[in-house]
C-alpha positions as CSV (number, residue, x, y, z in Angstrom):
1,X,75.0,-26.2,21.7
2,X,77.7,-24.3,19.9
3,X,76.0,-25.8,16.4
4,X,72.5,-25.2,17.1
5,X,70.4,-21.9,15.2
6,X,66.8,-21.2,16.2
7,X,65.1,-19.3,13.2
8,X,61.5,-17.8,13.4
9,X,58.8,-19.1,11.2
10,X,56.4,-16.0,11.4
11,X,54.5,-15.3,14.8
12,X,53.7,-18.6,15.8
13,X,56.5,-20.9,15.0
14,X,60.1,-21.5,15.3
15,X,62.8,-24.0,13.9
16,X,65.7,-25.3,15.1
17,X,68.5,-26.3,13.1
18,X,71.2,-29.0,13.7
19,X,74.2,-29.2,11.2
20,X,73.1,-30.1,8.0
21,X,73.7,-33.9,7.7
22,X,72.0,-37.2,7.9
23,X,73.2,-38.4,11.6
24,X,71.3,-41.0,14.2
25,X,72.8,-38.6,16.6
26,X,71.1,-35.3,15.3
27,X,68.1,-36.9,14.3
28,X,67.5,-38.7,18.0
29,X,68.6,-35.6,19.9
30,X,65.4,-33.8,17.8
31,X,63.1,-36.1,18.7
32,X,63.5,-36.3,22.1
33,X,63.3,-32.6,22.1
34,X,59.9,-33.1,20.5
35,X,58.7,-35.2,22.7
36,X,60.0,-33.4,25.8
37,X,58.5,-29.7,24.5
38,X,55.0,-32.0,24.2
39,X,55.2,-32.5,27.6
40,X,56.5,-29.6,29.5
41,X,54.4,-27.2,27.3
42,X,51.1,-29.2,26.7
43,X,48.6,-27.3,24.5
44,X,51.0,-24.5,23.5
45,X,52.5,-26.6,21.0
46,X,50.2,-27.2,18.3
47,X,52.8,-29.4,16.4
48,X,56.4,-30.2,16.5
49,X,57.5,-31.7,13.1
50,X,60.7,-33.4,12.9
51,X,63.1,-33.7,9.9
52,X,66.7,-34.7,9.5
53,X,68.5,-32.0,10.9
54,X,65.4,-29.8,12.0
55,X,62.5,-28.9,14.5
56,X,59.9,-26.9,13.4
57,X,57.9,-25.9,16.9
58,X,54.3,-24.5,16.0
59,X,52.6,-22.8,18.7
60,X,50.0,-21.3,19.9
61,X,51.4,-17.7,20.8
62,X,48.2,-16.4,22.7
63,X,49.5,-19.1,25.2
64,X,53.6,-19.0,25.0
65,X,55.6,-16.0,24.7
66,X,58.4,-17.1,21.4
67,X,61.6,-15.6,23.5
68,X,60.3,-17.7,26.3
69,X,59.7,-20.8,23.8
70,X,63.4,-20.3,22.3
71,X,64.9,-20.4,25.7
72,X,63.0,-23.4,26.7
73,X,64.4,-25.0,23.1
74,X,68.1,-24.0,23.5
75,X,67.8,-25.6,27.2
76,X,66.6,-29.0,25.8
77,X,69.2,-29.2,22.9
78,X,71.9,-29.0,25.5
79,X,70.3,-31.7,27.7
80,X,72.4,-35.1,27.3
81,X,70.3,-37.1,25.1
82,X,70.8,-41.5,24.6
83,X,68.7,-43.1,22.3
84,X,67.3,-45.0,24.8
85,X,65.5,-41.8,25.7
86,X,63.8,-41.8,22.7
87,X,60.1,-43.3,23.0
88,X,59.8,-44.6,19.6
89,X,58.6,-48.0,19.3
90,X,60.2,-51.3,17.5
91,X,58.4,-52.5,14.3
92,X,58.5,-55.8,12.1
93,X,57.9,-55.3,8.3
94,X,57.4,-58.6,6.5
95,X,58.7,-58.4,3.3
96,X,57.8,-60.5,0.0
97,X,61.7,-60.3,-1.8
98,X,62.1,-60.0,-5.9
99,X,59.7,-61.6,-8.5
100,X,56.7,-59.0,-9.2
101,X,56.9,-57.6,-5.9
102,X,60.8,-56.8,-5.9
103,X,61.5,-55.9,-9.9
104,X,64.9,-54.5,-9.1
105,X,66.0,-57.0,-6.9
106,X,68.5,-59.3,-9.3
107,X,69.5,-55.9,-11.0
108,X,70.7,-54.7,-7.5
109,X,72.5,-58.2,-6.8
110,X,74.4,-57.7,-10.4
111,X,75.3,-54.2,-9.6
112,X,76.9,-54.4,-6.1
113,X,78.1,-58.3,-7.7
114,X,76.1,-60.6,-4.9
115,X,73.3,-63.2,-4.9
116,X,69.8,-62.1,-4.4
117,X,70.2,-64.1,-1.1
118,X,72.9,-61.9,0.1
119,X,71.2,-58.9,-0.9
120,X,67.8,-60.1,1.1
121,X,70.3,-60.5,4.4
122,X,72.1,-57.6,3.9
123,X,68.7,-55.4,3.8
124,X,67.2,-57.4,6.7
125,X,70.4,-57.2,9.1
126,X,70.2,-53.8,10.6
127,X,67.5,-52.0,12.9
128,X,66.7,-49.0,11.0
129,X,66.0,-45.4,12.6
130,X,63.1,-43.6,11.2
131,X,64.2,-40.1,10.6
132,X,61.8,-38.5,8.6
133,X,58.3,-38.5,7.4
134,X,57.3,-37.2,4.2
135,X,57.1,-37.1,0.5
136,X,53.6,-38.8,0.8
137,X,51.7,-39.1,3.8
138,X,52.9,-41.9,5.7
139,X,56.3,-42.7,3.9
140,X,59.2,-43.1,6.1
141,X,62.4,-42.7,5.4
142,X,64.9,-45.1,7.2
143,X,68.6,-45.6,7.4
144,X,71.0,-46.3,7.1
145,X,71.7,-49.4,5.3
146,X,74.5,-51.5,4.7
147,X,77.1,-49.3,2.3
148,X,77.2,-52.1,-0.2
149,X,73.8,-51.4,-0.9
150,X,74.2,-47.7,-0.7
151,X,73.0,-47.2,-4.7
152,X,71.9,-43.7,-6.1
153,X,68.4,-43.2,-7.4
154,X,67.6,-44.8,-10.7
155,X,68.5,-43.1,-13.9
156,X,64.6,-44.2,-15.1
157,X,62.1,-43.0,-12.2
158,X,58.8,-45.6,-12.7
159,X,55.4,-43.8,-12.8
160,X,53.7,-46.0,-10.8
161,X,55.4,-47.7,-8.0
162,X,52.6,-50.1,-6.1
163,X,51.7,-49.4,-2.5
164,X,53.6,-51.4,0.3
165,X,56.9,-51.6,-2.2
166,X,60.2,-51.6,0.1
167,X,62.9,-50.0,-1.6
168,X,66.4,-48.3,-1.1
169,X,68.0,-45.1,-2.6
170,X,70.9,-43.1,-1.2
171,X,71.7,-44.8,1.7
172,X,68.3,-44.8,3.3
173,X,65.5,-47.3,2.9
174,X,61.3,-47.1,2.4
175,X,57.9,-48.2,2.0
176,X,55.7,-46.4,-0.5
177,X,52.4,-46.0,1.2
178,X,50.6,-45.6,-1.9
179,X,50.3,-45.8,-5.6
180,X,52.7,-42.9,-6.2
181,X,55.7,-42.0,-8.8
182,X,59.1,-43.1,-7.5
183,X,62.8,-43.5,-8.5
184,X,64.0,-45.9,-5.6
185,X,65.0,-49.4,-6.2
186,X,62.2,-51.6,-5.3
187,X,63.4,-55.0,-3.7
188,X,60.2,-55.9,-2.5
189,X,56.7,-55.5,-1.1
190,X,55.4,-55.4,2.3
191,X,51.5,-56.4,3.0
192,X,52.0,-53.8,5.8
193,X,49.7,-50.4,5.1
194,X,51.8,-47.5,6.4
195,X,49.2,-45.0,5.3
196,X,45.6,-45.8,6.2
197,X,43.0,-43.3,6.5
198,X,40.5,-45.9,8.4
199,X,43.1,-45.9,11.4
200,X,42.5,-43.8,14.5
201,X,46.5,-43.0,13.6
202,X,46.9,-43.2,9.8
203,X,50.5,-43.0,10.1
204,X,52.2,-46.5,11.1
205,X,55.9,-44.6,10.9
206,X,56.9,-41.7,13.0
207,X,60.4,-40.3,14.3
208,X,62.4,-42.9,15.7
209,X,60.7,-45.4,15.8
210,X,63.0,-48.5,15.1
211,X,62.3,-51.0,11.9
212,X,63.6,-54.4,11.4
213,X,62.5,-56.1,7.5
214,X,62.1,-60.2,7.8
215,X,61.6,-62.0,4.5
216,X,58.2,-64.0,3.8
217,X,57.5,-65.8,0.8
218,X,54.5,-65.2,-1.4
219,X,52.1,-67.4,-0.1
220,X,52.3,-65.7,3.4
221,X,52.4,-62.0,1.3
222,X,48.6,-63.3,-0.4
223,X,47.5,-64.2,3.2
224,X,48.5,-61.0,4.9
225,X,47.6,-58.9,2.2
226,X,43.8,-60.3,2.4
227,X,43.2,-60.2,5.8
Protein backbone atom coordinates (compact mmCIF):
# COMPACT_ATOMS: atom_id res chain seq x y z
CA UNK A 1 0.00 0.00 0.00
CA UNK A 2 1.11 3.24 -1.54
CA UNK A 3 -0.44 4.99 1.94
CA UNK A 4 0.91 2.79 4.43
CA UNK A 5 4.29 4.02 6.89
CA UNK A 6 5.81 1.54 9.28
CA UNK A 7 7.61 3.62 12.15
CA UNK A 8 9.76 2.04 14.95
CA UNK A 9 8.74 2.22 18.50
CA UNK A 10 12.31 1.55 20.08
CA UNK A 11 13.75 -2.11 19.85
CA UNK A 12 10.83 -4.09 20.27
CA UNK A 13 7.95 -2.50 18.62
CA UNK A 14 6.73 -1.14 15.46
CA UNK A 15 3.54 0.90 14.20
CA UNK A 16 1.87 1.01 11.19
CA UNK A 17 0.05 3.89 10.03
CA UNK A 18 -2.98 4.16 7.69
CA UNK A 19 -4.09 7.68 6.52
CA UNK A 20 -5.24 9.60 9.22
CA UNK A 21 -9.10 9.42 9.27
CA UNK A 22 -11.88 7.65 10.98
CA UNK A 23 -12.82 4.88 8.09
CA UNK A 24 -14.60 1.21 8.55
CA UNK A 25 -12.22 0.46 5.83
CA UNK A 26 -8.92 1.37 7.55
CA UNK A 27 -9.94 0.40 10.76
CA UNK A 28 -11.10 -3.46 9.53
CA UNK A 29 -8.05 -3.74 7.30
CA UNK A 30 -5.91 -3.24 10.86
CA UNK A 31 -7.57 -5.62 12.65
CA UNK A 32 -7.37 -8.30 10.52
CA UNK A 33 -3.83 -7.59 10.30
CA UNK A 34 -3.77 -8.13 14.05
CA UNK A 35 -5.33 -11.07 14.11
CA UNK A 36 -3.43 -12.55 11.19
CA UNK A 37 0.34 -11.36 12.72
CA UNK A 38 -1.24 -13.42 16.03
CA UNK A 39 -1.38 -16.27 14.19
CA UNK A 40 1.52 -16.58 11.82
CA UNK A 41 3.90 -15.25 14.45
CA UNK A 42 2.53 -16.83 17.81
CA UNK A 43 4.59 -15.83 20.92
CA UNK A 44 6.71 -13.14 19.07
CA UNK A 45 4.08 -10.83 19.36
CA UNK A 46 3.57 -9.83 22.74
CA UNK A 47 0.66 -7.38 21.86
CA UNK A 48 -0.83 -5.91 18.82
CA UNK A 49 -2.94 -2.80 19.80
CA UNK A 50 -5.28 -1.43 17.41
CA UNK A 51 -6.44 2.23 17.03
CA UNK A 52 -8.22 4.19 14.36
CA UNK A 53 -5.74 4.50 11.75
CA UNK A 54 -2.90 2.55 13.56
CA UNK A 55 -1.06 -0.84 14.67
CA UNK A 56 1.25 -0.79 17.22
CA UNK A 57 3.06 -4.47 16.90
CA UNK A 58 5.06 -5.29 20.27
CA UNK A 59 7.41 -8.01 20.12
CA UNK A 60 9.52 -9.95 21.52
CA UNK A 61 12.88 -9.21 19.47
CA UNK A 62 15.06 -12.17 21.05
CA UNK A 63 12.47 -14.17 18.90
CA UNK A 64 11.74 -11.89 15.52
CA UNK A 65 14.20 -10.02 13.73
CA UNK A 66 12.17 -6.08 13.27
CA UNK A 67 13.22 -5.93 9.28
CA UNK A 68 11.80 -9.39 9.09
CA UNK A 69 8.63 -8.25 11.18
CA UNK A 70 8.16 -5.06 8.86
CA UNK A 71 8.18 -7.12 5.78
CA UNK A 72 5.80 -9.63 7.16
CA UNK A 73 3.50 -6.27 8.05
CA UNK A 74 3.82 -4.55 4.61
CA UNK A 75 2.77 -8.09 3.14
CA UNK A 76 -0.46 -8.24 5.14
CA UNK A 77 -1.60 -4.57 4.57
CA UNK A 78 -1.54 -5.31 0.85
CA UNK A 79 -3.57 -8.60 1.31
CA UNK A 80 -7.30 -7.90 0.08
CA UNK A 81 -9.19 -7.58 3.22
CA UNK A 82 -13.54 -7.89 3.49
CA UNK A 83 -15.05 -7.41 6.70
CA UNK A 84 -16.26 -10.57 6.74
CA UNK A 85 -12.67 -11.56 7.39
CA UNK A 86 -12.77 -9.94 10.46
CA UNK A 87 -13.40 -12.32 13.59
CA UNK A 88 -15.12 -9.86 15.74
CA UNK A 89 -18.16 -10.98 17.31
CA UNK A 90 -21.92 -9.45 17.22
CA UNK A 91 -23.22 -7.87 20.54
CA UNK A 92 -26.72 -6.76 21.95
CA UNK A 93 -26.61 -3.73 24.37
CA UNK A 94 -29.93 -3.22 26.10
CA UNK A 95 -30.41 0.12 26.70
CA UNK A 96 -32.71 2.05 29.36
CA UNK A 97 -33.58 5.55 27.09
CA UNK A 98 -33.91 9.22 28.82
CA UNK A 99 -35.36 9.91 32.41
CA UNK A 100 -32.31 9.54 35.02
CA UNK A 101 -30.51 7.15 33.02
CA UNK A 102 -30.50 9.28 29.63
CA UNK A 103 -30.37 13.21 31.08
CA UNK A 104 -29.56 14.51 27.60
CA UNK A 105 -31.93 12.67 25.85
CA UNK A 106 -34.92 15.46 25.25
CA UNK A 107 -32.07 18.15 24.93
CA UNK A 108 -30.70 16.01 21.93
CA UNK A 109 -34.34 15.61 20.40
CA UNK A 110 -34.74 19.64 20.58
CA UNK A 111 -31.45 20.20 19.08
CA UNK A 112 -31.46 17.97 15.96
CA UNK A 113 -35.64 19.10 16.13
CA UNK A 114 -37.12 15.27 16.56
CA UNK A 115 -39.07 13.31 19.23
CA UNK A 116 -37.29 11.40 21.79
CA UNK A 117 -38.89 8.35 19.91
CA UNK A 118 -37.06 9.18 16.80
CA UNK A 119 -34.03 9.87 18.43
CA UNK A 120 -34.19 6.19 20.31
CA UNK A 121 -34.64 4.55 16.53
CA UNK A 122 -32.21 6.53 14.96
CA UNK A 123 -29.47 5.39 17.72
CA UNK A 124 -30.71 1.83 17.66
CA UNK A 125 -30.85 1.42 13.66
CA UNK A 126 -27.25 0.84 12.67
CA UNK A 127 -24.71 -2.08 13.54
CA UNK A 128 -21.93 -0.19 14.90
CA UNK A 129 -18.00 -1.11 14.33
CA UNK A 130 -15.91 -0.97 17.31
CA UNK A 131 -12.76 0.81 16.39
CA UNK A 132 -11.01 1.68 19.29
CA UNK A 133 -10.51 0.89 22.89
CA UNK A 134 -9.50 3.36 25.32
CA UNK A 135 -9.78 6.41 27.35
CA UNK A 136 -10.73 4.00 30.33
CA UNK A 137 -10.23 0.47 30.38
CA UNK A 138 -12.95 -1.15 28.65
CA UNK A 139 -14.63 1.92 26.81
CA UNK A 140 -15.32 1.42 23.22
CA UNK A 141 -15.65 3.68 20.91
CA UNK A 142 -18.29 2.96 18.05
CA UNK A 143 -19.39 4.51 14.92
CA UNK A 144 -20.60 5.76 13.11
CA UNK A 145 -23.99 6.97 13.74
CA UNK A 146 -26.66 8.41 11.96
CA UNK A 147 -25.43 12.21 10.76
CA UNK A 148 -28.44 13.77 12.29
CA UNK A 149 -27.18 12.83 15.53
CA UNK A 150 -23.66 13.60 14.71
CA UNK A 151 -23.49 16.50 17.72
CA UNK A 152 -20.02 17.87 19.06
CA UNK A 153 -19.06 17.37 22.66
CA UNK A 154 -20.90 19.32 25.29
CA UNK A 155 -19.83 22.84 26.00
CA UNK A 156 -20.25 21.60 30.04
CA UNK A 157 -18.27 18.26 30.46
CA UNK A 158 -20.14 16.41 33.76
CA UNK A 159 -17.77 15.21 36.49
CA UNK A 160 -19.26 12.16 37.13
CA UNK A 161 -20.88 10.35 34.39
CA UNK A 162 -22.44 6.76 35.96
CA UNK A 163 -21.14 3.53 34.74
CA UNK A 164 -23.01 1.73 31.85
CA UNK A 165 -24.26 5.34 30.42
CA UNK A 166 -24.51 5.06 26.42
CA UNK A 167 -23.77 8.24 24.94
CA UNK A 168 -22.80 9.90 21.47
CA UNK A 169 -20.21 12.68 20.66
CA UNK A 170 -18.61 13.36 17.26
CA UNK A 171 -20.01 11.03 15.18
CA UNK A 172 -19.15 7.95 17.21
CA UNK A 173 -21.05 6.37 20.02
CA UNK A 174 -20.13 4.72 23.88
CA UNK A 175 -20.55 3.09 27.07
CA UNK A 176 -18.71 4.47 29.98
CA UNK A 177 -17.41 1.45 31.86
CA UNK A 178 -17.12 3.27 34.97
CA UNK A 179 -17.74 6.18 37.23
CA UNK A 180 -15.48 8.55 35.21
CA UNK A 181 -15.55 12.41 34.01
CA UNK A 182 -17.11 12.83 30.53
CA UNK A 183 -18.36 15.35 27.97
CA UNK A 184 -20.54 13.03 25.74
CA UNK A 185 -24.20 13.27 25.56
CA UNK A 186 -25.67 10.62 27.63
CA UNK A 187 -29.02 9.12 26.03
CA UNK A 188 -29.10 6.32 28.24
CA UNK A 189 -27.84 3.49 30.38
CA UNK A 190 -27.00 -0.01 29.68
CA UNK A 191 -27.09 -2.71 32.72
CA UNK A 192 -24.28 -4.26 30.57
CA UNK A 193 -20.63 -4.08 32.47
CA UNK A 194 -18.03 -3.50 29.70
CA UNK A 195 -15.29 -3.32 32.26
CA UNK A 196 -15.17 -6.05 34.94
CA UNK A 197 -12.22 -7.08 36.68
CA UNK A 198 -13.95 -10.47 38.09
CA UNK A 199 -14.11 -11.71 34.26
CA UNK A 200 -11.57 -14.15 32.88
CA UNK A 201 -11.69 -11.24 29.98
CA UNK A 202 -12.50 -7.85 31.62
CA UNK A 203 -12.89 -6.28 28.46
CA UNK A 204 -16.56 -7.02 26.86
CA UNK A 205 -15.41 -4.60 23.61
CA UNK A 206 -12.60 -5.20 21.37
CA UNK A 207 -11.79 -4.20 17.59
CA UNK A 208 -14.40 -5.01 15.47
CA UNK A 209 -16.58 -6.45 17.06
CA UNK A 210 -20.13 -5.41 15.81
CA UNK A 211 -22.85 -3.56 18.38
CA UNK A 212 -26.43 -3.30 17.86
CA UNK A 213 -28.35 -0.93 21.02
CA UNK A 214 -32.21 -2.26 21.66
CA UNK A 215 -34.35 -0.17 23.96
CA UNK A 216 -35.70 -1.66 27.40
CA UNK A 217 -37.71 0.03 29.74
CA UNK A 218 -36.86 0.48 33.41
CA UNK A 219 -38.33 -2.29 34.94
CA UNK A 220 -36.23 -4.71 32.80
CA UNK A 221 -32.95 -2.15 33.43
CA UNK A 222 -33.73 -2.82 37.66
CA UNK A 223 -33.80 -6.60 36.78
CA UNK A 224 -30.74 -6.82 34.68
CA UNK A 225 -28.88 -4.61 36.70
CA UNK A 226 -29.42 -6.93 39.94
CA UNK A 227 -28.74 -10.06 38.60
Amino acid sequence: MDDLRVISAGDAALVVELPARIDPVINVRLVSMAERLRRCCGSAILDAVVGYCTLTVYFDPLLVDAGWLEGELRALAAEDVAPADVEGVRIDVPVCYGGELGPDLVSVADTIGATVDEVIALHCAPEYLVYVVGFVPGFAYMGVVDERLALPRRAAPRTRVPSGSVAIAAGQTGIYPMETPGGWHLLGRTPLRPFDAARNEPVLFSPGDRVRFHPIDRAAFDRASSA
